[in-house]
C-alpha positions as CSV (number, residue, x, y, z in Angstrom):
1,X,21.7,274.7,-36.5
2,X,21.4,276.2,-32.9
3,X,22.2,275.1,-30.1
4,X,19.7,275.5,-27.2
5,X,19.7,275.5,-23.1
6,X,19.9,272.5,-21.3
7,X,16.8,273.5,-19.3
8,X,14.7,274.1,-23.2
9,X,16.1,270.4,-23.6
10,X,14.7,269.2,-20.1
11,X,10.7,268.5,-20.6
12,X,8.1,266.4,-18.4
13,X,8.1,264.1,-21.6
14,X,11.9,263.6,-21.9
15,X,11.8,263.2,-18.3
16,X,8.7,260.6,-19.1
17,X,10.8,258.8,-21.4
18,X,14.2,258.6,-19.6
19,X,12.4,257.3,-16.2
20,X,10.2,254.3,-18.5
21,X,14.1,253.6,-20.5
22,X,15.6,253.4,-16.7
23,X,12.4,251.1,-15.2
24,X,13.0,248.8,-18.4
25,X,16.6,248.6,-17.8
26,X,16.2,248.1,-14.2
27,X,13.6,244.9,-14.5
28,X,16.5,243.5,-16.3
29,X,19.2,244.1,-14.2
30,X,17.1,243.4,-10.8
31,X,15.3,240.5,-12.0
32,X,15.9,237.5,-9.5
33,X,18.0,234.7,-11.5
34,X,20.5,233.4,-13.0
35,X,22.4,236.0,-15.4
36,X,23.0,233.3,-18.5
37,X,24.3,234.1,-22.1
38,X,20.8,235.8,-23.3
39,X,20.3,237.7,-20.0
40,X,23.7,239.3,-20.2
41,X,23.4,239.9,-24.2
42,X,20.9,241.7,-23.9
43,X,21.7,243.9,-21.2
44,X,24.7,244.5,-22.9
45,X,22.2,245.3,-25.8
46,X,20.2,247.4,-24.4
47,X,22.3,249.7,-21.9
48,X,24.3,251.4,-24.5
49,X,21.7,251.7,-26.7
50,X,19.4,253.5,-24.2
51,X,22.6,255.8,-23.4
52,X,22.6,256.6,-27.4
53,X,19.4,256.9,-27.4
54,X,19.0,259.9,-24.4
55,X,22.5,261.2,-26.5
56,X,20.6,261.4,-29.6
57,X,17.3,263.2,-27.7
58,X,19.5,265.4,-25.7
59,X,21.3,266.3,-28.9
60,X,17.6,267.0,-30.9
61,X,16.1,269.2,-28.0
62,X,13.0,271.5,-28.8
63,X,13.0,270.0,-32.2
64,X,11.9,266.4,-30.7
65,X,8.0,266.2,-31.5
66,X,5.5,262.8,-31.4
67,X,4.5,264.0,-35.1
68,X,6.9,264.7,-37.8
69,X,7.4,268.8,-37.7
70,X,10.9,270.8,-39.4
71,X,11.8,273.0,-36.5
72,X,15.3,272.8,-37.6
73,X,17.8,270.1,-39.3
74,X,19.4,268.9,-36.3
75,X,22.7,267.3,-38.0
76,X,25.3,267.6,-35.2
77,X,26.2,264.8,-32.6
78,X,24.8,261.3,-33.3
79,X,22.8,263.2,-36.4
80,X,26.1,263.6,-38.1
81,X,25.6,260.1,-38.8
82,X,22.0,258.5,-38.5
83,X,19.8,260.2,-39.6
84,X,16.9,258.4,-37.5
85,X,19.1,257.5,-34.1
86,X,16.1,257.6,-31.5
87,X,14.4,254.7,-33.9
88,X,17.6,253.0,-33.9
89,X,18.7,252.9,-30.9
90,X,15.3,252.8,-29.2
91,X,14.2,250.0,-31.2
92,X,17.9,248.2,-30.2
93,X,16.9,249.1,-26.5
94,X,13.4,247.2,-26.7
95,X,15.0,244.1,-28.5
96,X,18.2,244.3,-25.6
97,X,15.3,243.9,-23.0
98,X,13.0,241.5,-24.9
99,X,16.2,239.2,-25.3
100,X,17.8,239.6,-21.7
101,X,13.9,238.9,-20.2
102,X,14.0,235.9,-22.2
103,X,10.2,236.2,-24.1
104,X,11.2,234.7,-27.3
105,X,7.2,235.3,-28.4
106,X,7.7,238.9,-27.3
107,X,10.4,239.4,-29.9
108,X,7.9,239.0,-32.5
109,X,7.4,242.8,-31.1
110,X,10.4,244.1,-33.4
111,X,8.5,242.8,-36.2
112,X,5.7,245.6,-35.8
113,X,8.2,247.6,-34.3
114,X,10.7,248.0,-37.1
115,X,8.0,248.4,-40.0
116,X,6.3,251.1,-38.0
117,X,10.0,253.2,-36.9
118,X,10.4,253.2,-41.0
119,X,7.1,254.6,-42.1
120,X,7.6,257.2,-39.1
121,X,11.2,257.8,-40.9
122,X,10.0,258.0,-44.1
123,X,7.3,260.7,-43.1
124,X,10.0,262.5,-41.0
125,X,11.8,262.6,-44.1
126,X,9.2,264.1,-46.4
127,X,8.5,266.9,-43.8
128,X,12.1,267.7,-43.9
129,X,12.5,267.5,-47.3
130,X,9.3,270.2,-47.9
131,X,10.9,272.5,-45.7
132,X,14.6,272.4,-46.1
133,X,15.0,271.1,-50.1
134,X,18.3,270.8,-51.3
135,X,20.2,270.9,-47.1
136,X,18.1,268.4,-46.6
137,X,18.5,266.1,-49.4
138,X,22.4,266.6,-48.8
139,X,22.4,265.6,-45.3
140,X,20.4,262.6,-46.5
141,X,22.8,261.0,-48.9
142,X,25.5,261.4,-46.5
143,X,23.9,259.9,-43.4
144,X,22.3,256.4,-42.6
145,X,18.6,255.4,-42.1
């Protein structure tokens, strides 16, 4: 595995994505109201997951694409452990958000969301698996999801 640049890791769409995480966050945390058990449950939800999940897309750099692609086998960092840890943590970031903003009906959300992150794992994984055999499959038994 390499190891590149910080400025090959810094893109418009990374930038995209970390200023739409920090408007999300924000509409929690400057929302007029009262901050009752749901509101601060999921803030405390969603913050750290939207930290792990910048870690985890830091840590994949270049190899980050909207389609499934084998760049390289990323398996350092937050990889060392979950396989998928921008579904993860994104999907933990949107149900955070969904719960501190109180739209119970909106949570219905995670159950599109999830399916759809696990078919996108599961054709990550074939791409992966067609490119890198054997590495691959070893790094998959000894990580999660």
């Amino acid at each position: 595995m390499t190891t590149p640049v910080a400025n090959e890791k810094i893109t418009p769409f990374f930038i995209l994505q970390f200023c739409l995480a920090l408007i999300l966050i924000s509409v929690v945390a400057f929302r007029p109201g009262a901050w009752n058990v749901a509101r601060l449950a999921g803030f405390c939800i969603a913050v750290p997951a939207a930290g792990l999940l910048f870690t985890a897309r830091w840590q994949l750099g270049k190899s980050f694409s909207i389609t499934p692609q084998a760049r390289e086998l990323v398996t350092g960092g937050l990889y060392s452990k979950i396989r998928n840890p921008i579904y993860v943590f994104s999907t933990l970031m949107v149900a955070g958000v969904l719960i501190a903003l109180q739209y119970h009906y909106a949570l219905l959300l995670l159950l599109a969301l999830i399916p759809i992150q696990i078919v996108r794992a599961r054709r990550e994984s074939k791409v992966l698996e067609a490119r890198f055999g054997e590495e691959y499959r070893r790094y998959k038994a000894g990580t999660w999801f």
